[in-house]
N, C-alpha and C positions, 0 to 999 in steps of 0.2 A: 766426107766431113772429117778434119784433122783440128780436132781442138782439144781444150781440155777434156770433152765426155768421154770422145773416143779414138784413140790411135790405129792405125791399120798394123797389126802381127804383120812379123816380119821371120821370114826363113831362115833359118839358124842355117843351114847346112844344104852347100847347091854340090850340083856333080863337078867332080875336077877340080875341086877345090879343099884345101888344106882344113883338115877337119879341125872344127872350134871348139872345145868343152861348156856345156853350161853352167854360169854362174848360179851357185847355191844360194838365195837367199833368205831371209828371216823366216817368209812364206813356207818354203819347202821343207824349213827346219822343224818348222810349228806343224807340218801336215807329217812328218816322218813322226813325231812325238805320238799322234792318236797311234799307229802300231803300236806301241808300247803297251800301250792302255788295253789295244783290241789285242793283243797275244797274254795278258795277264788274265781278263774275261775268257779268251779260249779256256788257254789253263784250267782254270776255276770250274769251268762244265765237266772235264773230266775228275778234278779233285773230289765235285760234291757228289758224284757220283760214279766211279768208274766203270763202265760197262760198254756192250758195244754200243745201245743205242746212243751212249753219248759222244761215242768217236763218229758216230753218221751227222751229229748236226755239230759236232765240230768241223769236217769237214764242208758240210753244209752251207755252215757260215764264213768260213775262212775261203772259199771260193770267191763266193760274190764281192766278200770284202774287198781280196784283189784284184778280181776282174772287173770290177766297178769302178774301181779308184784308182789301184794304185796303177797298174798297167796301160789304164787309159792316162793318166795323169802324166808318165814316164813317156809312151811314145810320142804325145803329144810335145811336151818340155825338148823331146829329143830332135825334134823338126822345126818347131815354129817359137818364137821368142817375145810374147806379151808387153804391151807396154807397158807403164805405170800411168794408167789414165783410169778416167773415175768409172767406167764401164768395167774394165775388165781385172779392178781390183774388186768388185763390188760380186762379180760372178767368183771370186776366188776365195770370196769370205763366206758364198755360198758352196763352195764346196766344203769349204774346212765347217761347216755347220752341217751338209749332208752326213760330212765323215763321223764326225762327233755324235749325232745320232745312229748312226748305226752301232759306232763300238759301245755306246749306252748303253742299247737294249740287246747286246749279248749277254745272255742271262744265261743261270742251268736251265737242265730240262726240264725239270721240274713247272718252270715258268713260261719260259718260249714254247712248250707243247697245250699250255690250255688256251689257245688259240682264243676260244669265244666269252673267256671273263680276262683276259689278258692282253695288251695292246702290242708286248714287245714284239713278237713275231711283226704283226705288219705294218710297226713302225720300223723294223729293220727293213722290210723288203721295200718300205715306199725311201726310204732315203738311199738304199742299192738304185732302185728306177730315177728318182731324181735324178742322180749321179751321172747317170748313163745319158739322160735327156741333157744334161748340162754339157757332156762332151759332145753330144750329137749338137750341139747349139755354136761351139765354139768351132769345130770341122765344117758345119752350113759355114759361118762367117768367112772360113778361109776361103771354099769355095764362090762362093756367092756375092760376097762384100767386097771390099776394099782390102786388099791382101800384099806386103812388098814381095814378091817370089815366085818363079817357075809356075808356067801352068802344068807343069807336073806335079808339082807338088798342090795346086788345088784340088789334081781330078783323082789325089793320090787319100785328097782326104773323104773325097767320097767311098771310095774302097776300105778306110778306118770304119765307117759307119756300117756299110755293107759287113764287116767282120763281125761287130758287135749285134748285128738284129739278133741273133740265137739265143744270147743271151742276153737280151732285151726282152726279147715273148718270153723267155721265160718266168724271168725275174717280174714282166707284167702280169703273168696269171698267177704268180704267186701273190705277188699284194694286193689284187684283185681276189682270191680266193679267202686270203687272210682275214682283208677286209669286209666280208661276206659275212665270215664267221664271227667276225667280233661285233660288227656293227649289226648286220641282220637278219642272225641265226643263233637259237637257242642249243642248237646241235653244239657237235664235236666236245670239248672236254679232255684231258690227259691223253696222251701218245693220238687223239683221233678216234676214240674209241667212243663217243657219246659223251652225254650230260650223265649219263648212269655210271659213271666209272667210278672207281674208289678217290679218286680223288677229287671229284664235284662230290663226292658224301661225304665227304669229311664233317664230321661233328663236336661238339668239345661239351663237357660235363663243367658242375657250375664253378670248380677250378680253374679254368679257362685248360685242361689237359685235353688230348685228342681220346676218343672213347675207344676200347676196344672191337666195337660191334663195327664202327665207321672205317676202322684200321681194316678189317677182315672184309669189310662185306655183308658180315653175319646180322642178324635183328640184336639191337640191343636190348638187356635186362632192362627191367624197372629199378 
């Protein structure tokens, strides 16, 4: 089926043959621009709080960021060449909307750690699993669909997907666990540690200040 909906991708780059650069377009300019965004939210984790736990979910998050996206995005771009048809500009507006929710809800720790009154955590880890399902969607079509190029480079996209399962289970049981805790668990609370932690007790006196009893722990005076 070659019409408006859908164009068959076509093979950037066969063996023996004089290597082609990809064209940069508006697209890849606009999806290079969320880095920006998501390395200023890194930043910010470690500014509002420097410590080691915050260099753990920087690290954390800047993982899945690029193994989600950007790398999948790049090997892909580096092989196979999309047309401008109304299919596969319409998957591309869903990625630059995966991307964009993710670097959203990079938050400090303070936020991404209260898992179960807090959404950021496992709205980041469902827009990392989109992400992945969205390249694992685009490798099916080269395999499976209507493709211009080498049956190398179809069975080549099977082994793309094969790379990525590891970091697929994992990224799935994280936004499955996330999701657990925000949706259908009164548990966890700050770093993991319960609803009893000092920061589900937070309380505020009728200035709207935070109490010293609530800061500490300790029973508040009358």
């Amino acid at each position: 089926m070659n019409n408006w909906f859908r164009e068959p991708p076509i093979q950037r780059q066969k063996w023996g043959e004089t290597q082609v650069l990809p064209h940069v377009n508006w697209g890849d300019l606009f999806f290079d621009l969320f880095y920006v965004a998501g390395a200023y939210n890194l930043s910010y984790i470690i500014k509002s709080d420097p410590s080691s736990l915050s260099l753990l979910y920087v690290l954390g998050c800047f993982a899945p960021l690029m193994n989600c996206f950007w790398t999948q995005k790049m090997i892909f771009d580096a092989r196979y060449q999309l047309p401008d048809d109304f299919l596969h500009v319409m998957l591309e507006v869903l990625q630059l909307c995966f991307l964009a929710t993710a670097v959203l809800h990079i938050r400090p720790v303070a936020d991404m750690s209260l898992v179960s009154s807090n959404p950021d955590m496992f709205l980041f880890c469902l827009s990392c699993w989109l992400s992945l399902v969205h390249g694992f969607i685009l490798n099916l079509e080269i395999r499976f669909w209507d493709s211009k190029g080498q049956d190398c480079a179809k069975y080549q996209s099977v082994t793309t997907i094969i790379e990525k399962v590891p970091c697929f289970l994992l990224i799935t049981i994280a936004t499955i666990y996330s999701g657990y805790l925000y949706y259908g668990s009164n548990d966890g609370g700050e770093y993991g540690y319960g609803s009893n932690s000092t920061a589900a007790s937070h309380s505020y006196d009728g200035d709207g200040q935070r109490t010293l009893g609530a800061e500490s722990g300790l029973p508040e005076s009358d």
